[in-house]
Backbone as a chain_set.jsonl record, in Angstrom:
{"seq": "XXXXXXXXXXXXXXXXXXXXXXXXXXXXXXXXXXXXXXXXXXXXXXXXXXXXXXXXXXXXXXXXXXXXXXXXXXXXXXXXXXXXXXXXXXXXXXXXXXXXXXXXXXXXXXXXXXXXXXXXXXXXXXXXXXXXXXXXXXXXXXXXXXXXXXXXXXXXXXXXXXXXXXXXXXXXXXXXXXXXXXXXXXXXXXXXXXXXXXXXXXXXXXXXXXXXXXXXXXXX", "coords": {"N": [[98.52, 168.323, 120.026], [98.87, 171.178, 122.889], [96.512, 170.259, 125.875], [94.652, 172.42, 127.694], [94.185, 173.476, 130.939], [91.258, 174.339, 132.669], [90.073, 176.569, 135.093], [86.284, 175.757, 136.337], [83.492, 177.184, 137.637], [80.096, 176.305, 138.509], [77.253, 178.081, 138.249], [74.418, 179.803, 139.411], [72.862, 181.322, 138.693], [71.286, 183.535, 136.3], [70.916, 186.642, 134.089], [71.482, 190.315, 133.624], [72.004, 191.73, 135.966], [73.238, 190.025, 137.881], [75.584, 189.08, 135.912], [76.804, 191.25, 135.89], [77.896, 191.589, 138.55], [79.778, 189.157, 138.564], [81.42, 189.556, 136.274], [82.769, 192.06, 138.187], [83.995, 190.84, 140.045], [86.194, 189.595, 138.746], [85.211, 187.953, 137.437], [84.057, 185.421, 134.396], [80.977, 185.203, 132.764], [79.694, 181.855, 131.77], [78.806, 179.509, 129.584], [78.186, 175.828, 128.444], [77.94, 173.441, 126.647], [76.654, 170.408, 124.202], [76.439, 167.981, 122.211], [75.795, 165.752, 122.962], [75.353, 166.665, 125.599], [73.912, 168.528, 128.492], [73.137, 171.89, 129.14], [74.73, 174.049, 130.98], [75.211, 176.203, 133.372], [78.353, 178.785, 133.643], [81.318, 179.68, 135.407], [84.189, 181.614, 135.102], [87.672, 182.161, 135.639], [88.208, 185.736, 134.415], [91.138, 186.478, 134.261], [92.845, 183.976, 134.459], [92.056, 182.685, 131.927], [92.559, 184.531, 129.936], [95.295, 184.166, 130.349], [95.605, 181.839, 129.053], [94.221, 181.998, 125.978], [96.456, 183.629, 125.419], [97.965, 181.463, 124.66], [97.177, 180.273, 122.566], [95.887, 178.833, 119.124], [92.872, 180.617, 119.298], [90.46, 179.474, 117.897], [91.157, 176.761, 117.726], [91.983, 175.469, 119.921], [92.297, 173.116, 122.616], [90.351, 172.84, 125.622], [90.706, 171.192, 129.56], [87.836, 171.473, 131.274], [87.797, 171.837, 134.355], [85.239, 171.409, 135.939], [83.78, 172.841, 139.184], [81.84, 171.271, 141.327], [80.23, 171.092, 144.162], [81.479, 168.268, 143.608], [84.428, 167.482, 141.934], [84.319, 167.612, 138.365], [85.864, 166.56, 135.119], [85.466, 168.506, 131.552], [86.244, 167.609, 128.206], [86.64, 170.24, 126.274], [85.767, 173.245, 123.923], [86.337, 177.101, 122.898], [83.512, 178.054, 121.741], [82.167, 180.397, 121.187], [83.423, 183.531, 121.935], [82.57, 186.414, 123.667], [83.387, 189.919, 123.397], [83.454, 193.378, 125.074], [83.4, 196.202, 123.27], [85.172, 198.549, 123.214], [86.226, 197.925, 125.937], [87.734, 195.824, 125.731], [87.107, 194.042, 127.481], [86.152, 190.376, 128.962], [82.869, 189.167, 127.882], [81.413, 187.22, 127.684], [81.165, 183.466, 127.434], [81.677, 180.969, 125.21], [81.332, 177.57, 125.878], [82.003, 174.272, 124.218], [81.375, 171.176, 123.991], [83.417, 168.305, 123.516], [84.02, 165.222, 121.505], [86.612, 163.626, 122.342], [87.07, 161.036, 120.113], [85.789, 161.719, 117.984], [86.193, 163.293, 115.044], [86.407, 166.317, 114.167], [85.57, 169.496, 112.791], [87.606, 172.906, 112.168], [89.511, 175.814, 112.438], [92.653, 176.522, 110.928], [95.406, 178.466, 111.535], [97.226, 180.109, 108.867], [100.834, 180.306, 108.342], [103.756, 181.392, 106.681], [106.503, 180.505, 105.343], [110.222, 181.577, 104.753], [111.591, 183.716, 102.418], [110.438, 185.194, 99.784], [111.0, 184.502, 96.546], [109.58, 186.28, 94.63], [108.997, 188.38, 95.726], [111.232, 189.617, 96.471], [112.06, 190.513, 93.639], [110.704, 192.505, 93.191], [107.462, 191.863, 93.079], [104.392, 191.136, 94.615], [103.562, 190.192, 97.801], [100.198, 188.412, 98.418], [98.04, 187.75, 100.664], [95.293, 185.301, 100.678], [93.368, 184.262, 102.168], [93.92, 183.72, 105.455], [93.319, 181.391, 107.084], [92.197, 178.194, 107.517], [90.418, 175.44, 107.047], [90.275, 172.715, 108.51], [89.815, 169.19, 109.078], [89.956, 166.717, 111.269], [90.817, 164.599, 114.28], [90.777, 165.509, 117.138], [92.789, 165.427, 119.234], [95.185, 165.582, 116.776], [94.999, 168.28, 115.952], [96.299, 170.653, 113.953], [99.321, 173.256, 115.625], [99.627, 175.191, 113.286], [99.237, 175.893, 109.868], [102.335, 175.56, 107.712], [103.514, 177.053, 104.388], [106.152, 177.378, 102.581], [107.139, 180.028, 101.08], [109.276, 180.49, 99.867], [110.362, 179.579, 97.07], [108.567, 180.948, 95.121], [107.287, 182.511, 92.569], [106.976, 186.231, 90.925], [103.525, 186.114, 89.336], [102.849, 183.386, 90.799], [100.929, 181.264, 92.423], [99.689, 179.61, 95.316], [97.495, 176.723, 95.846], [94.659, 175.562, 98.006], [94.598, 172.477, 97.944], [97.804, 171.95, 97.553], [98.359, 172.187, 99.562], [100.731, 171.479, 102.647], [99.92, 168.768, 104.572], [99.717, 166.962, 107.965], [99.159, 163.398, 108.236], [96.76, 162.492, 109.722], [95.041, 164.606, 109.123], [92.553, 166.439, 107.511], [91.377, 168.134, 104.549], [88.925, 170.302, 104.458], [87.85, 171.604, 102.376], [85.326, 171.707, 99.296], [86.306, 173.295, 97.511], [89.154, 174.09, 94.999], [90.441, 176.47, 96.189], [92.524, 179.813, 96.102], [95.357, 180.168, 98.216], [97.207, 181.87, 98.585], [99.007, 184.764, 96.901], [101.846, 185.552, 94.421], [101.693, 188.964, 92.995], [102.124, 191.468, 90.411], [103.123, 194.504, 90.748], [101.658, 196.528, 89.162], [99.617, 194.966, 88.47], [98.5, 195.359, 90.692], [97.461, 198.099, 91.115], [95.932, 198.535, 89.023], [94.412, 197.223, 90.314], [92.991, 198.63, 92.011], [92.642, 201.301, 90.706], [90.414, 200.607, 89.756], [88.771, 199.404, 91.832], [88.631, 202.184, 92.983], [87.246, 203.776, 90.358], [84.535, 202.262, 90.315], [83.596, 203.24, 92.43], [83.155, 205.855, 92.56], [81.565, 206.091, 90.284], [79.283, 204.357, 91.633], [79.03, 206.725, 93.844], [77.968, 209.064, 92.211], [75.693, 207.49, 91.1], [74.082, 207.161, 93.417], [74.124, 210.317, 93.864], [72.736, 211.119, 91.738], [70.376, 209.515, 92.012], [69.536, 211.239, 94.186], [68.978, 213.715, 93.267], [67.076, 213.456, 91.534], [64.629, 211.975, 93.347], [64.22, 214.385, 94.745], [63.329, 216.179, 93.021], [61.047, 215.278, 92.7], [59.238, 215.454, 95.224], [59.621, 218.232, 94.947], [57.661, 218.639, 92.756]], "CA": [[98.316, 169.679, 120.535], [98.931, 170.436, 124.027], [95.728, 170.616, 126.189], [95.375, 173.652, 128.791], [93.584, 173.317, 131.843], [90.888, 175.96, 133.34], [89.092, 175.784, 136.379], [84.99, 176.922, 136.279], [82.395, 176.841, 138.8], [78.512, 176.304, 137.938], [76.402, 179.339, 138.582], [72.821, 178.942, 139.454], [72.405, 183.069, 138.653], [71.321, 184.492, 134.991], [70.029, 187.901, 133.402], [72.462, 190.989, 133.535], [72.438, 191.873, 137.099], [74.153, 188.819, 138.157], [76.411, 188.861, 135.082], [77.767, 191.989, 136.03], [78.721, 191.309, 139.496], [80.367, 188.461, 138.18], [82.352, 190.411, 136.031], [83.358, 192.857, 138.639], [84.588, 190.074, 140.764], [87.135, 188.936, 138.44], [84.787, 185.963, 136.403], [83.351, 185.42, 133.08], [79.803, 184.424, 132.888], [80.002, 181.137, 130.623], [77.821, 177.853, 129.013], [78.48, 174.728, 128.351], [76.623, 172.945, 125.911], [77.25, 169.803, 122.978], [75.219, 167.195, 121.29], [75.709, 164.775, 124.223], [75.708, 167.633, 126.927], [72.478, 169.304, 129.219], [73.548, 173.07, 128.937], [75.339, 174.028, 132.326], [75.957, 177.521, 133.42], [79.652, 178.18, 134.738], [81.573, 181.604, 135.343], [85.277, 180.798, 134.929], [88.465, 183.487, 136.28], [88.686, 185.806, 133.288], [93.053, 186.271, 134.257], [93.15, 182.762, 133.564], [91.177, 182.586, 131.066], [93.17, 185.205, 129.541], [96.549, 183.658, 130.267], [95.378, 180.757, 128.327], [94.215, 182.69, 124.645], [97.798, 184.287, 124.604], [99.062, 180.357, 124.137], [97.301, 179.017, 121.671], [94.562, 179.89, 118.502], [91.484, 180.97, 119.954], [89.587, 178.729, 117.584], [91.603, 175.157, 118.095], [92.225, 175.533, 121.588], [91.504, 172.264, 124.104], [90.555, 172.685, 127.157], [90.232, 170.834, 130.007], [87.372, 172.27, 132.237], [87.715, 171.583, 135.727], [84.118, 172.033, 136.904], [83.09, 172.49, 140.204], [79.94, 171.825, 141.813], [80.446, 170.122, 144.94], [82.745, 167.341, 143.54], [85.422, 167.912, 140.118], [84.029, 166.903, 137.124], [86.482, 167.246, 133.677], [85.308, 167.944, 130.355], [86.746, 168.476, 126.914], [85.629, 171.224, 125.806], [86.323, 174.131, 123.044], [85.412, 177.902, 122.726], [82.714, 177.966, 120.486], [81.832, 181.841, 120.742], [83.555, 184.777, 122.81], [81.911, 187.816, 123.317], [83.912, 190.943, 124.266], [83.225, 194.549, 125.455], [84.186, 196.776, 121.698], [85.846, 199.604, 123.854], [87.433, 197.813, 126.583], [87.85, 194.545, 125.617], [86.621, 192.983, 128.869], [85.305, 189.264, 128.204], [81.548, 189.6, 128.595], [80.519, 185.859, 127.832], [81.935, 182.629, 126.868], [80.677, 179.573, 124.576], [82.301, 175.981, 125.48], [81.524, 172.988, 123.411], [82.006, 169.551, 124.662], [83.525, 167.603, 122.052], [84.334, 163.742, 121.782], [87.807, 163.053, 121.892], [87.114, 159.916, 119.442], [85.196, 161.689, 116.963], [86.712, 163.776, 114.36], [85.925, 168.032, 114.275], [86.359, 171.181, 111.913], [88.211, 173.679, 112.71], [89.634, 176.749, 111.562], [94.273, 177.007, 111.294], [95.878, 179.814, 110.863], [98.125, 179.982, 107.542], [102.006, 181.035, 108.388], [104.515, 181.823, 105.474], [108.118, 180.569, 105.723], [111.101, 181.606, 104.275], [111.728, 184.93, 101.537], [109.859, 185.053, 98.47], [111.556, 185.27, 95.366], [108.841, 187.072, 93.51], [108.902, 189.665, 96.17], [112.946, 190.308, 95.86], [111.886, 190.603, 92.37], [109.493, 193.686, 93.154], [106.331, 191.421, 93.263], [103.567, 192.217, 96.132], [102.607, 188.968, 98.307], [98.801, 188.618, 98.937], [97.949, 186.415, 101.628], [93.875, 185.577, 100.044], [93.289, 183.497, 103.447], [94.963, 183.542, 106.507], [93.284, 180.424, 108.021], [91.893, 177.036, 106.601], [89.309, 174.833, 108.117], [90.392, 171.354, 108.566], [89.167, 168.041, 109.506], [90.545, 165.949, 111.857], [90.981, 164.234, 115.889], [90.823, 166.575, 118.698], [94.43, 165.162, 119.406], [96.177, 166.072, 115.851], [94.713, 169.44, 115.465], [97.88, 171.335, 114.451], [99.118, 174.679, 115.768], [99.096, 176.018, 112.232], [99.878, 175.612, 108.488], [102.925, 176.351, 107.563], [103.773, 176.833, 103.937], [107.246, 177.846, 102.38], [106.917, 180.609, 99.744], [111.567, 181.149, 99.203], [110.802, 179.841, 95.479], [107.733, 181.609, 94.497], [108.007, 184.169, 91.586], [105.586, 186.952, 90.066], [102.64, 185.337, 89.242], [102.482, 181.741, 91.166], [99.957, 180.92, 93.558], [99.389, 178.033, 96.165], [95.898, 176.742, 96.202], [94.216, 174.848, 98.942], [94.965, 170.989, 97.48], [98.898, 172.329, 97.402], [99.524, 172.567, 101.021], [101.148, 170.299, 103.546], [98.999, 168.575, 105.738], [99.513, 166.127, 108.721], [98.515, 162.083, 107.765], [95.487, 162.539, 109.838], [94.284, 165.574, 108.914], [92.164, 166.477, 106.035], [90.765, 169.745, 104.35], [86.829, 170.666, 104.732], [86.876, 172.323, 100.907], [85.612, 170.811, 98.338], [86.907, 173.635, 96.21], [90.904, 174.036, 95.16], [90.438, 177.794, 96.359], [94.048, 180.013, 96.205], [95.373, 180.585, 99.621], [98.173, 183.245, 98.499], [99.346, 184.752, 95.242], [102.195, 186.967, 94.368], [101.379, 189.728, 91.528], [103.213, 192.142, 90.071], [103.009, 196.029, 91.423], [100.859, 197.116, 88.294], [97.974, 194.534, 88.505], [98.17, 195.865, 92.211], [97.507, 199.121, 91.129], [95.028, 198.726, 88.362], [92.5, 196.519, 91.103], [93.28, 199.834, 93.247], [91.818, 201.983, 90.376], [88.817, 199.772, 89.243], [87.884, 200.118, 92.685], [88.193, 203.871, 92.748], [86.364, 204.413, 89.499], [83.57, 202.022, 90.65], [83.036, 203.786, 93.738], [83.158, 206.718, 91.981], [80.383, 205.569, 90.073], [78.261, 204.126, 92.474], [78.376, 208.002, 94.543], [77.272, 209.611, 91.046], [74.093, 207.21, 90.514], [73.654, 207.562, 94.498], [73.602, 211.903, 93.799], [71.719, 211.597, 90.666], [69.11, 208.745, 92.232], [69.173, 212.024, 95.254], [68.581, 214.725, 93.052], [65.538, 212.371, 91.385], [63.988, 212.449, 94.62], [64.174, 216.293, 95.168], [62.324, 217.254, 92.011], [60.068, 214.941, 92.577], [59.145, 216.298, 95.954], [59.533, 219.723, 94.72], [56.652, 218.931, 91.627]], "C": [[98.14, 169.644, 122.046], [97.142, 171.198, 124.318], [95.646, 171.802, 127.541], [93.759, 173.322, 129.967], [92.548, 174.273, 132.545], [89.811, 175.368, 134.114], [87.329, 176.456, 136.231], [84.481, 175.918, 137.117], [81.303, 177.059, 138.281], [77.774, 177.218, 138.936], [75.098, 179.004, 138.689], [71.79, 180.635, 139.076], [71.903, 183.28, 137.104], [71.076, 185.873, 135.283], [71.581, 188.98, 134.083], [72.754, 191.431, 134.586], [73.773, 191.57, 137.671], [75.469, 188.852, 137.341], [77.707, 190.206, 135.422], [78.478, 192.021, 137.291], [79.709, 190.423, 139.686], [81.495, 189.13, 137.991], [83.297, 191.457, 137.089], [83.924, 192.218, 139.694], [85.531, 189.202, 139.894], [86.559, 187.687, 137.25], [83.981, 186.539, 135.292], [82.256, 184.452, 133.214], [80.182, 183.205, 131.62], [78.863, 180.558, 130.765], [78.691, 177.032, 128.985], [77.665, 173.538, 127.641], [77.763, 171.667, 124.81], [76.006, 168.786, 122.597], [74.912, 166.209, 122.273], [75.484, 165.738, 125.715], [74.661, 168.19, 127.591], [73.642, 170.65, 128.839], [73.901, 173.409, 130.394], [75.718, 175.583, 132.217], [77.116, 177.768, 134.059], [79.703, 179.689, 134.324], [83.291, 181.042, 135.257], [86.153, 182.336, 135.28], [88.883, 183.981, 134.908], [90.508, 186.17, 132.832], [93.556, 185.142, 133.903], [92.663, 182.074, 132.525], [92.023, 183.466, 129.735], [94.42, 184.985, 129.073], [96.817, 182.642, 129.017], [95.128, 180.799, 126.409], [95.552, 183.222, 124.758], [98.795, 182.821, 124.736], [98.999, 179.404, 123.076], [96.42, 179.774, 120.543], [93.13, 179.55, 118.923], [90.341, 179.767, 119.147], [90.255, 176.629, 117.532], [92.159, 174.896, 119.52], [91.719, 174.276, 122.422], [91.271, 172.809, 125.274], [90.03, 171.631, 127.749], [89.227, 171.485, 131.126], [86.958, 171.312, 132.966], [86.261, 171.884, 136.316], [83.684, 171.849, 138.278], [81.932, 172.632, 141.052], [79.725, 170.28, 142.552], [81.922, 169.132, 145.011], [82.964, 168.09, 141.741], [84.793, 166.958, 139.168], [85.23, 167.743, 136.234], [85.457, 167.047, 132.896], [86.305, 168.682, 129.441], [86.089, 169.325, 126.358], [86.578, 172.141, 124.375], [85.573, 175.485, 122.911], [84.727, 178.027, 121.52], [82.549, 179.408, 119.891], [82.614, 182.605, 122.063], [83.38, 185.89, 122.577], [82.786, 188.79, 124.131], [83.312, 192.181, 124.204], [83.874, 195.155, 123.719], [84.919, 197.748, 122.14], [87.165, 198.612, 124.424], [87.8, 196.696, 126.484], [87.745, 193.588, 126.449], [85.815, 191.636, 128.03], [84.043, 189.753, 128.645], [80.495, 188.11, 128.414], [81.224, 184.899, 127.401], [81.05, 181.293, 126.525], [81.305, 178.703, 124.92], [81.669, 175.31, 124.805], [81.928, 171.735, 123.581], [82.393, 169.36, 123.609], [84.05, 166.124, 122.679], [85.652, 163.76, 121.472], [88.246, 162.217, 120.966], [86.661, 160.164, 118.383], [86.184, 163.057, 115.957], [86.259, 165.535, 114.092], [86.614, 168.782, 113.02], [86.722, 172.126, 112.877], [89.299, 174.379, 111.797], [91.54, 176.8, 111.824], [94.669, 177.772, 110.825], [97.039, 179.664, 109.908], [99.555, 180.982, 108.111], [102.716, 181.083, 107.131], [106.25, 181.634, 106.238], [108.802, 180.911, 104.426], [111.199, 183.376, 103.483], [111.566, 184.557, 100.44], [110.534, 186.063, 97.233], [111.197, 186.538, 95.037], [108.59, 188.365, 94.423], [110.087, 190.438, 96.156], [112.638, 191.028, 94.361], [110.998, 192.057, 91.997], [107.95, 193.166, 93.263], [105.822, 191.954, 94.727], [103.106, 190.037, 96.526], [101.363, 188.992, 99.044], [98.434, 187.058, 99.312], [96.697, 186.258, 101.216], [93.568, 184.597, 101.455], [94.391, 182.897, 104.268], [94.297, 182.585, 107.871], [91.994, 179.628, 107.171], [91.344, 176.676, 107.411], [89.876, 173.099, 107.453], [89.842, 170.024, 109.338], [90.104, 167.103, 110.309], [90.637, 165.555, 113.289], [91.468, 164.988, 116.011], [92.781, 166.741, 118.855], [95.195, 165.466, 118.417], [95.719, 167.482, 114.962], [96.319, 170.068, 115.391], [97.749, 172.419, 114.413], [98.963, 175.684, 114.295], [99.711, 175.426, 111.369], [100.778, 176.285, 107.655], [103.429, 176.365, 105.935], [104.902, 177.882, 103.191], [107.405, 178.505, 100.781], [108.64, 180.939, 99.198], [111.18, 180.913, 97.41], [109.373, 180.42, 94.709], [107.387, 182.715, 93.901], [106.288, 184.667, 91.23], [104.638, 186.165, 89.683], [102.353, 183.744, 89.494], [101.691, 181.673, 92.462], [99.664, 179.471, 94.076], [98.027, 177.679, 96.299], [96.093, 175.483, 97.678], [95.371, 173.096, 99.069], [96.899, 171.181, 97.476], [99.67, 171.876, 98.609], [99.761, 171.788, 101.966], [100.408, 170.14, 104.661], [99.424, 166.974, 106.558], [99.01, 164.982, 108.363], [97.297, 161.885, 108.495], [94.602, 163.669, 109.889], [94.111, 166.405, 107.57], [91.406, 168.146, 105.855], [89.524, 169.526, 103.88], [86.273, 170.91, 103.414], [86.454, 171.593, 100.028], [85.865, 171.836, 96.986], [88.295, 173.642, 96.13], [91.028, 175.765, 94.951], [92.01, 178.453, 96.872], [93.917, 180.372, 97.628], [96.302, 182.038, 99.111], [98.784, 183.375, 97.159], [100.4, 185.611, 95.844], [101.546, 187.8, 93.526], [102.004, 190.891, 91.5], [102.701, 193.549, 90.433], [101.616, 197.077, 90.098], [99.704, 196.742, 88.133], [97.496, 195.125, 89.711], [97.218, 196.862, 91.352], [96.382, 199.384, 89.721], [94.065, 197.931, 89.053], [92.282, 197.934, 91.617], [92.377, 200.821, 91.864], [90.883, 201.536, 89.551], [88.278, 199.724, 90.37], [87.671, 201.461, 92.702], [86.984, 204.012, 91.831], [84.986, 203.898, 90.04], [82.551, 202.522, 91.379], [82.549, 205.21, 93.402], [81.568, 206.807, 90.934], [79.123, 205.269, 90.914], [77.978, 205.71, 93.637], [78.053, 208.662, 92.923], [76.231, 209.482, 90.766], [73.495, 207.395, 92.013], [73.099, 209.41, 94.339], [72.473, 211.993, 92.541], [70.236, 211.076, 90.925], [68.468, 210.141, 93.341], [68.638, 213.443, 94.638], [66.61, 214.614, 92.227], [64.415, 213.179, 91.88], [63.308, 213.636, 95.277], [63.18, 216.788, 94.31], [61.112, 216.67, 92.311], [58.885, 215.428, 93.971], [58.305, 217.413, 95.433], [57.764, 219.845, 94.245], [55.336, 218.509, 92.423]], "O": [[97.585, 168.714, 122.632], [96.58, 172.067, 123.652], [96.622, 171.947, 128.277], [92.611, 173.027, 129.635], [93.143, 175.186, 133.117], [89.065, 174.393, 134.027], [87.222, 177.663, 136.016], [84.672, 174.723, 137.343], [81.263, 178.011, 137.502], [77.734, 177.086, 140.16], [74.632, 178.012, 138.129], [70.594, 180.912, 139.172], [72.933, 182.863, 136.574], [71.014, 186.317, 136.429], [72.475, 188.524, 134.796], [73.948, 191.731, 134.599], [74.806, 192.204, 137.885], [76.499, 188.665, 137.988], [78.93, 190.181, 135.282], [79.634, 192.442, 137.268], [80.5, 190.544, 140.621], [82.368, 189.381, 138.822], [84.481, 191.633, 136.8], [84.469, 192.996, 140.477], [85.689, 188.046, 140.288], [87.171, 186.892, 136.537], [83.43, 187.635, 135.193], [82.356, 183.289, 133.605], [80.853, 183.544, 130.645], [78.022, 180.787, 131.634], [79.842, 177.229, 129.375], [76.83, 172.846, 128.223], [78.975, 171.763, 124.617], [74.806, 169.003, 122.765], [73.745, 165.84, 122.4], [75.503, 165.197, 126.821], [74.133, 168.658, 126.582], [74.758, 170.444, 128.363], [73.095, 172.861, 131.146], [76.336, 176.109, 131.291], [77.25, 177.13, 135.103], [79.039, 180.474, 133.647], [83.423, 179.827, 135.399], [85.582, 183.426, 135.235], [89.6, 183.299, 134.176], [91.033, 186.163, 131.718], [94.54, 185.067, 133.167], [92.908, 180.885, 132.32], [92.04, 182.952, 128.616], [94.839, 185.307, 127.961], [97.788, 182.589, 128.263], [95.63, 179.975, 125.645], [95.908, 183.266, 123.58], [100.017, 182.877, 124.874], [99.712, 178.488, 122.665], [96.14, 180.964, 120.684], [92.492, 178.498, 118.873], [89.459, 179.251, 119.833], [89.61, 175.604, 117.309], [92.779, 173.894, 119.876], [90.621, 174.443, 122.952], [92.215, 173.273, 125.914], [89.162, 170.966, 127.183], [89.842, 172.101, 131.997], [86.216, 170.358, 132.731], [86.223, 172.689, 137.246], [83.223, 170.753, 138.597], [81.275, 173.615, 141.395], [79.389, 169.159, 142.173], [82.88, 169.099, 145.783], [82.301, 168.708, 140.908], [84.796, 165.73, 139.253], [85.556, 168.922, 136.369], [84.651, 166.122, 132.994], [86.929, 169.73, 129.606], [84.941, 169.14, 125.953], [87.684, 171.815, 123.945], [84.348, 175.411, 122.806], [85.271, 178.099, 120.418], [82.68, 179.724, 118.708], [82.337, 182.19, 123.188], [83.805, 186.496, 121.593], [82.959, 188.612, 125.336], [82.531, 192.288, 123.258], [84.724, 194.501, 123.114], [85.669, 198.043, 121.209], [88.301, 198.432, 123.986], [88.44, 196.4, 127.494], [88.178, 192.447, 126.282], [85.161, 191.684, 126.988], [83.939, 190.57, 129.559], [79.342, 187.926, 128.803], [82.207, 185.337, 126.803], [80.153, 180.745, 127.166], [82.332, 178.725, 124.241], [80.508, 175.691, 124.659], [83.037, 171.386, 123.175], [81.975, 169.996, 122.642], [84.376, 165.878, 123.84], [85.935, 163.913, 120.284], [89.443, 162.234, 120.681], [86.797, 159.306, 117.511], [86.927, 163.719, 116.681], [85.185, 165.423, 113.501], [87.725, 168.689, 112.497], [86.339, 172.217, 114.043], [89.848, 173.894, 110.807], [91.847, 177.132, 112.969], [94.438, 177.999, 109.637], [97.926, 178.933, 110.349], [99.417, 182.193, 108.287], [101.958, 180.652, 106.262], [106.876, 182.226, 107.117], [108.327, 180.703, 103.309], [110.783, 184.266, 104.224], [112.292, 183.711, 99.918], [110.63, 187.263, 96.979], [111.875, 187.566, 95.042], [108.025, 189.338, 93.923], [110.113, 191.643, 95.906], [113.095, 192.148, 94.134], [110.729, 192.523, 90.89], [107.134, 194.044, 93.541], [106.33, 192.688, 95.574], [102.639, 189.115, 95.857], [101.324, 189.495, 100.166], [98.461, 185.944, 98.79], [96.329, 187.433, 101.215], [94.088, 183.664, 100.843], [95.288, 182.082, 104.052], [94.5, 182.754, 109.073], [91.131, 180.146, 106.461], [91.423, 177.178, 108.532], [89.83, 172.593, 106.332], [89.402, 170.262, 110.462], [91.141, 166.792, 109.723], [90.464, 166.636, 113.853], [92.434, 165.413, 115.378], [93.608, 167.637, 118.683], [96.294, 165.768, 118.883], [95.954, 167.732, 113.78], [97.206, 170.047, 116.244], [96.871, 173.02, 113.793], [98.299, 176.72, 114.262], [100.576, 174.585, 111.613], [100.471, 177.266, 106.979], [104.061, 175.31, 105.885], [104.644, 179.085, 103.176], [107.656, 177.924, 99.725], [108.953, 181.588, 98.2], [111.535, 181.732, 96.563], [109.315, 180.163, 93.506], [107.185, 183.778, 94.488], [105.18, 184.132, 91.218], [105.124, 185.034, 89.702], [101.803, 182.996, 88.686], [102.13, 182.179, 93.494], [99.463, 178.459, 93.405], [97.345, 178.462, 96.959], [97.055, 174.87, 98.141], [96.305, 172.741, 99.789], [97.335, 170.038, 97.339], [100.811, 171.451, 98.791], [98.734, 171.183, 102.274], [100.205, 170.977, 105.54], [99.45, 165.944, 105.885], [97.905, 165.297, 107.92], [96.577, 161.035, 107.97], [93.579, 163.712, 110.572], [94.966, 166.872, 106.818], [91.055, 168.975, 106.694], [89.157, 168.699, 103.045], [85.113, 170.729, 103.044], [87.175, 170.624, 99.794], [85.727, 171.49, 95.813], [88.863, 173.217, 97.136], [91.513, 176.313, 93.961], [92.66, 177.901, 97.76], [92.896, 180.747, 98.204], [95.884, 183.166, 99.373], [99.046, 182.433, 96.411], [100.378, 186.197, 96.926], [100.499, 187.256, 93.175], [102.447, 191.368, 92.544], [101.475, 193.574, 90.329], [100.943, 198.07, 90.375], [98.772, 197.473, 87.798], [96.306, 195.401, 89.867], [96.185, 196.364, 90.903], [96.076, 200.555, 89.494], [92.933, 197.847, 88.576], [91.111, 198.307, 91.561], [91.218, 201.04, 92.218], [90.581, 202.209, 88.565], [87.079, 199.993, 90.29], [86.555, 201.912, 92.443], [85.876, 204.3, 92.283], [84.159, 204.776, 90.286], [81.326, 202.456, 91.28], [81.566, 205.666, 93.985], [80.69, 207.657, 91.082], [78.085, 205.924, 90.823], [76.884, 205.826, 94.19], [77.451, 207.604, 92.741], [75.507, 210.376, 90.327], [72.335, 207.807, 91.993], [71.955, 209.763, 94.627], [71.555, 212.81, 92.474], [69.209, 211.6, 90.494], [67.248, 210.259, 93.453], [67.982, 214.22, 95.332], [65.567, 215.262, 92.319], [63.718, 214.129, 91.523], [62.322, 213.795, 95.996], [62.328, 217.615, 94.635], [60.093, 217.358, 92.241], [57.735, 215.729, 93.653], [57.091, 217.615, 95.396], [56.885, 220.532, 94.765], [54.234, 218.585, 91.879]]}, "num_chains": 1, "name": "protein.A"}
């Protein structure tokens, strides 16, 4: 996997003041923290910072961070947590995580789908039940994603976990054989679709009747 490069500078500022002048100068307040690591505050340019999430997935991402403070230090790092604005989607904080190049990590890949599925020519419905797997393996053979090829998969066949093609050094985190994707046929669709309804339907009925309860009791 390739690694991407980003430059941050160590801040000597906290608390929200600071954070926001940051921000309005172009930077993202960050950390820097790991099991081997002191905790380091950095602010990093959030345009390149930016550039960098539209090349890879946000949760297997290397970087190298360039820190400066005085003289260049690298580390390996990874985002652990990013916090954004819920309106405007401005970054508003960033987690790194050192990691050891030598030691082995989880991490979450996103599930792709190749080819055209029979069982959907066929009128079937394809339900993706997880669209990203947590795998085990060196920093260096994290792969960009998992790709598995549904062309011969009819009405009722499903891929579980233990099924799916994985890299010779990289292993899966579950220890259950949980389905990743099913097809099913347009009618089981459509009877989950009204066993939720009725349920819900249910549950506002004992909600008005637990509310009318309430009222008399009041009232008396």
């Amino acid at each position: 996997m390739e690694h991407f490069e980003l430059n941050a500078t160590v801040r000597k500022t906290t608390g929200n003041s600071p954070a926001r002048q940051l921000r309005k100068a172009g930077q993202v307040p960050a950390v820097l923290y790991g099991p081997q690591t002191e905790s380091v505050l950095l602010s990093v340019n959030a345009k390149e910072f930016e550039q960098i999430l539209k090349k890879g997935n946000l949760g297997s991402i290397i970087l190298n961070l360039i820190i400066q403070n005085g003289k260049k230090i690298t580390k390996p790092a990874m985002i652990k947590e990013l916090q954004s604005h819920p309106v405007s989607g401005n970054f508003l904080h960033i987690d790194f995580y050192e990691i050891d190049m030598q030691r082995k990590i989880n991490v979450m890949i996103p599930v792709v789908t190749k080819g055209v599925c029979k069982g959907v020519e066929l009128g079937g419905l394809l339900q993706i039940i997880r669209r990203e797997v947590e795998v085990l393996c060196m920093p260096g053979d994290i792969p960009e994603s998992i790709e598995i090829d549904i062309t011969d998969l009819d009405v009722g066949d499903s891929v579980h976990v233990e099924e799916i093609p994985l890299g010779e050094n990289v292993e899966i985190s579950a220890d259950v054989n949980f389905t990743i994707l099913t097809v099913v046929s347009p009618k089981v669709e459509a009877v989950e679709e009204e066993e939720e309804e009725d349920l819900e339907g249910e549950e506002e009925a004992a909600e008005d009747e637990a509310a009318e309860g309430a009222s008399t009791e009041e009232e008396s």
